[in-house]
Gaussian input, Z-matrix of N, CA and C with variables (Angstrom, degrees):
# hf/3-21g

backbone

0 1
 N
 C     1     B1
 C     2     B2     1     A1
 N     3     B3     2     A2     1     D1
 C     4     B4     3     A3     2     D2
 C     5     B5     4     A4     3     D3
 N     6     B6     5     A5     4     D4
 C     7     B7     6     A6     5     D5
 C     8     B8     7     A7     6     D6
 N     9     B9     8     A8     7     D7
 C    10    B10     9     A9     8     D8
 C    11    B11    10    A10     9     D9
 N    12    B12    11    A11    10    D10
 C    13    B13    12    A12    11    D11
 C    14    B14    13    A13    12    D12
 N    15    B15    14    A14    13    D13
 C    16    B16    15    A15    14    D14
 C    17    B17    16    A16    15    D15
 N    18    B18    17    A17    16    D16
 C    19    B19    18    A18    17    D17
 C    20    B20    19    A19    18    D18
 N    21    B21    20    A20    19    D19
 C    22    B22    21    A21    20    D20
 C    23    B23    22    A22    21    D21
 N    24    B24    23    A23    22    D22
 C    25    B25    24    A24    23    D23
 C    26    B26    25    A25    24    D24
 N    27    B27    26    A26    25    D25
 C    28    B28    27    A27    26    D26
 C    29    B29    28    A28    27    D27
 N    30    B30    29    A29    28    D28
 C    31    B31    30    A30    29    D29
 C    32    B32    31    A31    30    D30
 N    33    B33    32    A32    31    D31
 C    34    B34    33    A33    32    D32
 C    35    B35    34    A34    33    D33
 N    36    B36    35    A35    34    D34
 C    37    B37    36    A36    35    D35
 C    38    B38    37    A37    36    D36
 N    39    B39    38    A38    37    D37
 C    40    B40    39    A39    38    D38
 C    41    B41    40    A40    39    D39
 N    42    B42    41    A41    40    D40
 C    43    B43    42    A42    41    D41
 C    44    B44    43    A43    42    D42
 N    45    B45    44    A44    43    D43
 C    46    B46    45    A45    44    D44
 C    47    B47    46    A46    45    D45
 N    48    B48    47    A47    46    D46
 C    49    B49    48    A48    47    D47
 C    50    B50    49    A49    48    D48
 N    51    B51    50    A50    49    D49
 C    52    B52    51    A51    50    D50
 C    53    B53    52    A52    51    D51
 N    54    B54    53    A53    52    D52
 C    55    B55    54    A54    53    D53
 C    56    B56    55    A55    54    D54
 N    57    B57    56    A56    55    D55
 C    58    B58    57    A57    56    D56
 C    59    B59    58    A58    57    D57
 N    60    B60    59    A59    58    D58
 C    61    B61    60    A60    59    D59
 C    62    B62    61    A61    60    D60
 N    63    B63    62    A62    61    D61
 C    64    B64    63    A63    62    D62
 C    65    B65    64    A64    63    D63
 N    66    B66    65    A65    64    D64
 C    67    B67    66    A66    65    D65
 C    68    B68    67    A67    66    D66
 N    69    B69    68    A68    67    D67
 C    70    B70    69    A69    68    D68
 C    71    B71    70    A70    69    D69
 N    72    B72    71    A71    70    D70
 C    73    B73    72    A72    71    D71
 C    74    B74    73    A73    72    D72
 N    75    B75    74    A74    73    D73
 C    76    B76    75    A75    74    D74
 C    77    B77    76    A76    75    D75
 N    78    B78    77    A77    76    D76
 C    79    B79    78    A78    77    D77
 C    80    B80    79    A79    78    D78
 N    81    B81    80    A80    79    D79
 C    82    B82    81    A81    80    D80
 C    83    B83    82    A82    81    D81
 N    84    B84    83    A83    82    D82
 C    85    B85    84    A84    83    D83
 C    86    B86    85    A85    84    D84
 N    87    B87    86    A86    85    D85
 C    88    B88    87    A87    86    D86
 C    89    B89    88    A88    87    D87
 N    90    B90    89    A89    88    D88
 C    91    B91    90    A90    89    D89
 C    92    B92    91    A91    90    D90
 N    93    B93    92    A92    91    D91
 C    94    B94    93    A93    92    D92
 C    95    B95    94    A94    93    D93
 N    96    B96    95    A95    94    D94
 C    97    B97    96    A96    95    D95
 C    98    B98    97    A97    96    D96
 N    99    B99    98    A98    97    D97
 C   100   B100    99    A99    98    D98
 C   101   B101   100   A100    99    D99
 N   102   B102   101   A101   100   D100
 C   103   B103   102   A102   101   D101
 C   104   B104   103   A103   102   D102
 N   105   B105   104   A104   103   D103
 C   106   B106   105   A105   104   D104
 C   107   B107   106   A106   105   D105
 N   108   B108   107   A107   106   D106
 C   109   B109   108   A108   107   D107
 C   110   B110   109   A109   108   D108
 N   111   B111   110   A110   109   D109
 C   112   B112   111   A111   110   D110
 C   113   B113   112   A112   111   D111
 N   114   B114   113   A113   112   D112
 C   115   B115   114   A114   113   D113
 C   116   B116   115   A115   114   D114
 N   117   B117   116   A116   115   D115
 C   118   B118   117   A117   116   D116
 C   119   B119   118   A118   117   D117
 N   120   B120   119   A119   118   D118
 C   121   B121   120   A120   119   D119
 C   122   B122   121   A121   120   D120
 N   123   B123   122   A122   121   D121
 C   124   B124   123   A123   122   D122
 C   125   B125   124   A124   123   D123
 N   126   B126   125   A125   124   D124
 C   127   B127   126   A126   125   D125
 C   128   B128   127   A127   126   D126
 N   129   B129   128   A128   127   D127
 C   130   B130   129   A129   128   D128
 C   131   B131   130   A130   129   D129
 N   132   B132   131   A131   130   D130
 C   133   B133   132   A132   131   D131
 C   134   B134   133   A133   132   D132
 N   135   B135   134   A134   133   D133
 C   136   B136   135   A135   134   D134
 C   137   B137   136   A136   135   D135
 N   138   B138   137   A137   136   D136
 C   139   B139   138   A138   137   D137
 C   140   B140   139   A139   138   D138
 N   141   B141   140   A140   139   D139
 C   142   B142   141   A141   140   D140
 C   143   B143   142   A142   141   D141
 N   144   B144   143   A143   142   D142
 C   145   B145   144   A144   143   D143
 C   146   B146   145   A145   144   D144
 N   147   B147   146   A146   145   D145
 C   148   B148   147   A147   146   D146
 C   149   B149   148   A148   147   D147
 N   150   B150   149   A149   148   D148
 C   151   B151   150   A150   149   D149
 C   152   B152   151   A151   150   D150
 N   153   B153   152   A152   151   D151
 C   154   B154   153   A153   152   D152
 C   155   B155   154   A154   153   D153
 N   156   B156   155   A155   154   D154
 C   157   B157   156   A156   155   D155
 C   158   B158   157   A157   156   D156
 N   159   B159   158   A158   157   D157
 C   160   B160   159   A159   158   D158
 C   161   B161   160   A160   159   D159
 N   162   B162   161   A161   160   D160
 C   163   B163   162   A162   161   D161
 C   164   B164   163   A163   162   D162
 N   165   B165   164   A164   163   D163
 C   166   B166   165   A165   164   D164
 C   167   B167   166   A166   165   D165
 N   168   B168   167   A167   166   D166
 C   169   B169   168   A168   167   D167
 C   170   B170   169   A169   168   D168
 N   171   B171   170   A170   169   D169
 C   172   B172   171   A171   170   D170
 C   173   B173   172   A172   171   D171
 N   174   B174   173   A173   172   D172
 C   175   B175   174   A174   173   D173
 C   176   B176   175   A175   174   D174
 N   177   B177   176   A176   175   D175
 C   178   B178   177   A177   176   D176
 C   179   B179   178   A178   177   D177
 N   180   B180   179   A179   178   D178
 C   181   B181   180   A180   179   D179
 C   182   B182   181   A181   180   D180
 N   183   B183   182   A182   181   D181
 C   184   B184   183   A183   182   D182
 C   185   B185   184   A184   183   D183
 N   186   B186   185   A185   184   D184
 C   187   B187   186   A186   185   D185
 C   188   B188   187   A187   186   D186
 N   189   B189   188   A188   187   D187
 C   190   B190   189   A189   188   D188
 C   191   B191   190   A190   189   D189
 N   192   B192   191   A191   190   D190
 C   193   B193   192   A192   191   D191
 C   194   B194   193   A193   192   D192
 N   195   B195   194   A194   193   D193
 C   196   B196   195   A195   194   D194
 C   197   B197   196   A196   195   D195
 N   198   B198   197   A197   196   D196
 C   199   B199   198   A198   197   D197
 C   200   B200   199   A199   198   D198
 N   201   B201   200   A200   199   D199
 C   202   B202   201   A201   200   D200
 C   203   B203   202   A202   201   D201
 N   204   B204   203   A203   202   D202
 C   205   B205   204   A204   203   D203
 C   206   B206   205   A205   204   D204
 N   207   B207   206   A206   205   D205
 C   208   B208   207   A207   206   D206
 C   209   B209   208   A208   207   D207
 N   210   B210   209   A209   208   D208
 C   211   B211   210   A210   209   D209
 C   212   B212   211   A211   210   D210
 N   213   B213   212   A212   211   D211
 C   214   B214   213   A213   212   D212
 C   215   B215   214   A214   213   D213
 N   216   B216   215   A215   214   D214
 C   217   B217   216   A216   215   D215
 C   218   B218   217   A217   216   D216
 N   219   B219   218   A218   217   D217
 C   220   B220   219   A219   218   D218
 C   221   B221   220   A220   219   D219
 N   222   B222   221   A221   220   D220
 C   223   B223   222   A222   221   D221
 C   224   B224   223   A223   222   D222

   B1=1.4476
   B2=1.5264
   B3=1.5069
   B4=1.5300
   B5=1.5111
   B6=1.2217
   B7=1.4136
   B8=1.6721
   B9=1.4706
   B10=1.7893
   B11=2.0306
   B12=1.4601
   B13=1.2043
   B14=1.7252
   B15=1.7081
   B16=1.8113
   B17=1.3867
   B18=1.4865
   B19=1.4296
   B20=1.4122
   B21=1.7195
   B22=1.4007
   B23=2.1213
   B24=1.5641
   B25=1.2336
   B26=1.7815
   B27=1.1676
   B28=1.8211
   B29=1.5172
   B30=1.0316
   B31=1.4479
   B32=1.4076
   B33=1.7067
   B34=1.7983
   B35=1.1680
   B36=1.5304
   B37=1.7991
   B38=1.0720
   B39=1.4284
   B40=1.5687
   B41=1.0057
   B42=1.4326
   B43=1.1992
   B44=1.9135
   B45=1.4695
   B46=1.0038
   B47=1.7233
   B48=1.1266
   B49=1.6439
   B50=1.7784
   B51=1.4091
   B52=1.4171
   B53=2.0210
   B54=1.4557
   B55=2.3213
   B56=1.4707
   B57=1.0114
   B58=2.2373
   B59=1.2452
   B60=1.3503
   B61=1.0189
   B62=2.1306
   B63=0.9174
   B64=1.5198
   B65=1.6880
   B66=0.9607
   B67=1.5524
   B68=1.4056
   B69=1.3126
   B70=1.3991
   B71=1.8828
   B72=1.0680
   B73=1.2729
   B74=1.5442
   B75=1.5486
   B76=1.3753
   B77=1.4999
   B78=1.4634
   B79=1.1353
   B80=1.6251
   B81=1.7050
   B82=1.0013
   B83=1.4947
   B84=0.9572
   B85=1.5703
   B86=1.3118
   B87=1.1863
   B88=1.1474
   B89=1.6185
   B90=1.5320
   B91=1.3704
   B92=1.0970
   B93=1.4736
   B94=1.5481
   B95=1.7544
   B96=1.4419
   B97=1.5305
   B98=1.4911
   B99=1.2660
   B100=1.3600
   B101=1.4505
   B102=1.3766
   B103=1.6973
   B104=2.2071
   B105=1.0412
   B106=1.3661
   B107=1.5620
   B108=1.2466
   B109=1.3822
   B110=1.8017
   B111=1.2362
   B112=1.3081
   B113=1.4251
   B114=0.9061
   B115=1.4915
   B116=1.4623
   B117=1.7279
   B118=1.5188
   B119=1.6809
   B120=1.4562
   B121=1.5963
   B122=1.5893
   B123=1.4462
   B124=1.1992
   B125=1.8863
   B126=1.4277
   B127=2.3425
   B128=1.5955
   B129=2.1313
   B130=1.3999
   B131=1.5402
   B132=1.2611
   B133=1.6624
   B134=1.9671
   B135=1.6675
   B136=1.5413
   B137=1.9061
   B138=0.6999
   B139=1.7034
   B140=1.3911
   B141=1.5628
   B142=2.0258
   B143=1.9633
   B144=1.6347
   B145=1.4001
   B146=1.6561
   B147=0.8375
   B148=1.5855
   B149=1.7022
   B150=1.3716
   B151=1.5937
   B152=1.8915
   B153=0.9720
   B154=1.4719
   B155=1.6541
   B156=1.4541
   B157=1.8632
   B158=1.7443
   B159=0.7923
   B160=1.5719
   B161=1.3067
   B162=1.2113
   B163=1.5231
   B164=1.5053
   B165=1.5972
   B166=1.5834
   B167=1.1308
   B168=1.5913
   B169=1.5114
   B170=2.1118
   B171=1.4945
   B172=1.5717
   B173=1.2979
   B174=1.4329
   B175=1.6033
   B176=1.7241
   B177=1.5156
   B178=1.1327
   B179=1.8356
   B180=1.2963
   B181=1.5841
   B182=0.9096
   B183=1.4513
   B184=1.6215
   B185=1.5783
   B186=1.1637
   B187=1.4237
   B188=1.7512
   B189=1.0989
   B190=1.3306
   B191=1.7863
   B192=0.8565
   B193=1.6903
   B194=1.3124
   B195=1.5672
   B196=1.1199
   B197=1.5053
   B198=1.2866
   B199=2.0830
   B200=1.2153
   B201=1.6212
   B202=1.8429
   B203=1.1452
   B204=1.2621
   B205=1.6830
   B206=1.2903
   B207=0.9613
   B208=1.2535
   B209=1.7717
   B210=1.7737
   B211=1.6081
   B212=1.7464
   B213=0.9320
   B214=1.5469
   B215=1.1343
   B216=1.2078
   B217=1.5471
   B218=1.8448
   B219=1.6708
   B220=1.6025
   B221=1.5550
   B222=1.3300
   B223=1.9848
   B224=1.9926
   A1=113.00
   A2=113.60
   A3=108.90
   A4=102.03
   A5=144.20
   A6=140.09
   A7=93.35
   A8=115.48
   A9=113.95
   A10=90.36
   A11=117.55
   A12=123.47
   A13=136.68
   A14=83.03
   A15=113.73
   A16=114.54
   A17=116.66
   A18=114.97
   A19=108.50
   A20=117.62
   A21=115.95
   A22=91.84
   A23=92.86
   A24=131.05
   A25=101.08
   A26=115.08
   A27=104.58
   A28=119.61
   A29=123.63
   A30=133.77
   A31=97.57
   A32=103.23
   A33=110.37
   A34=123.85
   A35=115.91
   A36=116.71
   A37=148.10
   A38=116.92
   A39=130.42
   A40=136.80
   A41=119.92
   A42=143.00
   A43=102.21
   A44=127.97
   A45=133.17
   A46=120.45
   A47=97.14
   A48=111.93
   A49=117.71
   A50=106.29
   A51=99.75
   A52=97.43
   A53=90.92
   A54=102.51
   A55=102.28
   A56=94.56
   A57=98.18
   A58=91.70
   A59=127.95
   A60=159.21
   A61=90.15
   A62=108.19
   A63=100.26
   A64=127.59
   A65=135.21
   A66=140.13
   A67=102.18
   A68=110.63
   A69=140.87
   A70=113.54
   A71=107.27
   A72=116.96
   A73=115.91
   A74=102.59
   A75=118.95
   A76=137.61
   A77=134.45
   A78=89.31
   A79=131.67
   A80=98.31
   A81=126.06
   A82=139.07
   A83=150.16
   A84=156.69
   A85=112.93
   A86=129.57
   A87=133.19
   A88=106.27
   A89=99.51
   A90=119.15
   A91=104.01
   A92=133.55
   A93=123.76
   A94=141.08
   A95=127.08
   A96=98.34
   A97=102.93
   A98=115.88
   A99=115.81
   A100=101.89
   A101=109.42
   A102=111.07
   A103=93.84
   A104=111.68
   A105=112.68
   A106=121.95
   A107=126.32
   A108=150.43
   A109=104.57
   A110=124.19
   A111=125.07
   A112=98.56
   A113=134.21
   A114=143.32
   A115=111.81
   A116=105.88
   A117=109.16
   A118=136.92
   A119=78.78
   A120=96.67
   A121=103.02
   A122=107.83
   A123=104.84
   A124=102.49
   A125=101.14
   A126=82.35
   A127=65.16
   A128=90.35
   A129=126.49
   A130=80.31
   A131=116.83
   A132=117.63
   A133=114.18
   A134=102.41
   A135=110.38
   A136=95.45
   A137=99.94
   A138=140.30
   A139=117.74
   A140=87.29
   A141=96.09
   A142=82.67
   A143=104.52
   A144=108.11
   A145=125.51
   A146=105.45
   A147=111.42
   A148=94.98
   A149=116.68
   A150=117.20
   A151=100.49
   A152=120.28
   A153=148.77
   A154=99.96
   A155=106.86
   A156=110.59
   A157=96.50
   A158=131.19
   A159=129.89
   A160=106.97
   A161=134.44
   A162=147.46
   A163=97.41
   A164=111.77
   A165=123.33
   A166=135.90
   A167=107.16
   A168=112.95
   A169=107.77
   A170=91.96
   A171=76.07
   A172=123.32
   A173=116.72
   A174=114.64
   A175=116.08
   A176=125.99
   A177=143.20
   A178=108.03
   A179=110.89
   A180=113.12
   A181=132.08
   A182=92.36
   A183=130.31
   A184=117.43
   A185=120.41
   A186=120.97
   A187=109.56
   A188=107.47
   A189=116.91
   A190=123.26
   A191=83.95
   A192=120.69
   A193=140.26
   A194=122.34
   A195=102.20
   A196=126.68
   A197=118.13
   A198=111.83
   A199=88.62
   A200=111.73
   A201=118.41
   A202=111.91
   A203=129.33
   A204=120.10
   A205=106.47
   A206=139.25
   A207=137.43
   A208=119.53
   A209=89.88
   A210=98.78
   A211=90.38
   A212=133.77
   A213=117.18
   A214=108.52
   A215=128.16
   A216=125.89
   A217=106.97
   A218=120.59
   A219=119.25
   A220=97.12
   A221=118.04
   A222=105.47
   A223=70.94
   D1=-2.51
   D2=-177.02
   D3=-81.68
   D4=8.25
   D5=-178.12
   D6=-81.36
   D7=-32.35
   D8=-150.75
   D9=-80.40
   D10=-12.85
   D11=167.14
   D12=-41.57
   D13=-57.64
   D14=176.92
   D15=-37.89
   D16=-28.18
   D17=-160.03
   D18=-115.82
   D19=-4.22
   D20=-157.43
   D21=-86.70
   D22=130.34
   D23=-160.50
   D24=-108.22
   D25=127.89
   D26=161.87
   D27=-95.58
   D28=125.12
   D29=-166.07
   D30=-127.28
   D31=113.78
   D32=-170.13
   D33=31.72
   D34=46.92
   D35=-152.95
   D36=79.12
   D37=-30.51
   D38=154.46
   D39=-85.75
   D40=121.78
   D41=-160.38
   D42=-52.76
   D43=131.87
   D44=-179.19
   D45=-140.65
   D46=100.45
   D47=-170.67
   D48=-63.08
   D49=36.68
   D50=-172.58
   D51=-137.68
   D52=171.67
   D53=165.45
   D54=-52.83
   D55=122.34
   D56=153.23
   D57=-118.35
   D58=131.07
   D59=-128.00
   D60=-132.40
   D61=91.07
   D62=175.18
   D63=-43.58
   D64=135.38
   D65=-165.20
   D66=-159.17
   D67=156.36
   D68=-170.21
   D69=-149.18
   D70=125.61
   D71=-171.34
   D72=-117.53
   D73=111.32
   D74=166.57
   D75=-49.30
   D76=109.32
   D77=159.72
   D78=-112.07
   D79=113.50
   D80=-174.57
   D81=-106.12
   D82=118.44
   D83=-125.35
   D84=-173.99
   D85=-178.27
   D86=-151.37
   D87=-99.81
   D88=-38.71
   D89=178.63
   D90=-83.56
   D91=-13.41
   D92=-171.39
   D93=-57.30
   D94=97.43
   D95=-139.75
   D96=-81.06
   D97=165.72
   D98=-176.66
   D99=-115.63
   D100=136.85
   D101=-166.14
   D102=-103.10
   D103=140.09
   D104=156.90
   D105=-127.56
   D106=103.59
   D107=154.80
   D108=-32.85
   D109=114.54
   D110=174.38
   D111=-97.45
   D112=-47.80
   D113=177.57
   D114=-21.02
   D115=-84.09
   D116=157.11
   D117=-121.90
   D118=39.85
   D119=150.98
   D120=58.26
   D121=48.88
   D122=-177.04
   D123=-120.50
   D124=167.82
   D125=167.95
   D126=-147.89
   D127=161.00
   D128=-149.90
   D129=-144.43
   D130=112.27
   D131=161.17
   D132=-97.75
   D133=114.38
   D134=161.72
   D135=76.25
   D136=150.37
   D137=84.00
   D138=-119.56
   D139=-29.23
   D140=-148.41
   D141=-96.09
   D142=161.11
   D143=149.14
   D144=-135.10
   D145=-147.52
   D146=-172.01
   D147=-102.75
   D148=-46.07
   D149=-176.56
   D150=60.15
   D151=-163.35
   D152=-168.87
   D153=-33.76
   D154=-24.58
   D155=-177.14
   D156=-92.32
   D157=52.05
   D158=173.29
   D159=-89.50
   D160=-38.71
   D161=-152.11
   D162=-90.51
   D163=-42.63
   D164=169.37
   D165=-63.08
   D166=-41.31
   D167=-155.99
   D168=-133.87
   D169=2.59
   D170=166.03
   D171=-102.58
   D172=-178.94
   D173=178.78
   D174=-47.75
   D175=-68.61
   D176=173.28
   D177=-17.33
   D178=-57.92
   D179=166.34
   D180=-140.42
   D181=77.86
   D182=164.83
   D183=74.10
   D184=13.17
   D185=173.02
   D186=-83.82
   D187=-159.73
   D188=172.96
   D189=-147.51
   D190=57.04
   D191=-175.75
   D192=-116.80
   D193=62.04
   D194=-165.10
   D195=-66.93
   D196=147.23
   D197=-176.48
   D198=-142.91
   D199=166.70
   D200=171.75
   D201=-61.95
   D202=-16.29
   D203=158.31
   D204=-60.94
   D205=-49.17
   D206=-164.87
   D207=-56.98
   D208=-49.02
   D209=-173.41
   D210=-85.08
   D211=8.42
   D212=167.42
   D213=-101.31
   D214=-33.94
   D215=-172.44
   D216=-95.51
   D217=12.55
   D218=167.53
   D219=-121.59
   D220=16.86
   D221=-158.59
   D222=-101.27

């Protein structure tokens, strides 16, 4: 019965005998800007966004801003 062990998971404290499946959560949005570091080649998604200036200030129309609107509407 020590195999039924391998999988036991804590879920808000309670013991849960099944896969948790690892995940990571973005926060990502439409307005969300995405920063890219040339230096060391790193990118930093959000905190901050563009909000209501999206239409103004991202890449897509004519700003210089990249946000997930942006990389969805050039992919």
């Amino acid at each position: 019965m020590n195999y039924l062990l391998k999988n036991v998971r804590l879920i808000d404290g309670i013991r849960a005998n099944i896969a948790v499946p690892d995940t990571v959560s973005l926060p990502l949005g439409g307005d969300t800007v995405i920063h890219i570091n040339e230096k060391d080649k790193s990118v930093q998604v959000g905190s901050d966004s563009v909000g209501y200036r999206l239409e103004q200030e991202t890449l897509p129309f004519g700003g210089q801003i990249i946000s997930g609107t942006g990389i969805a509407l050039t992919a």
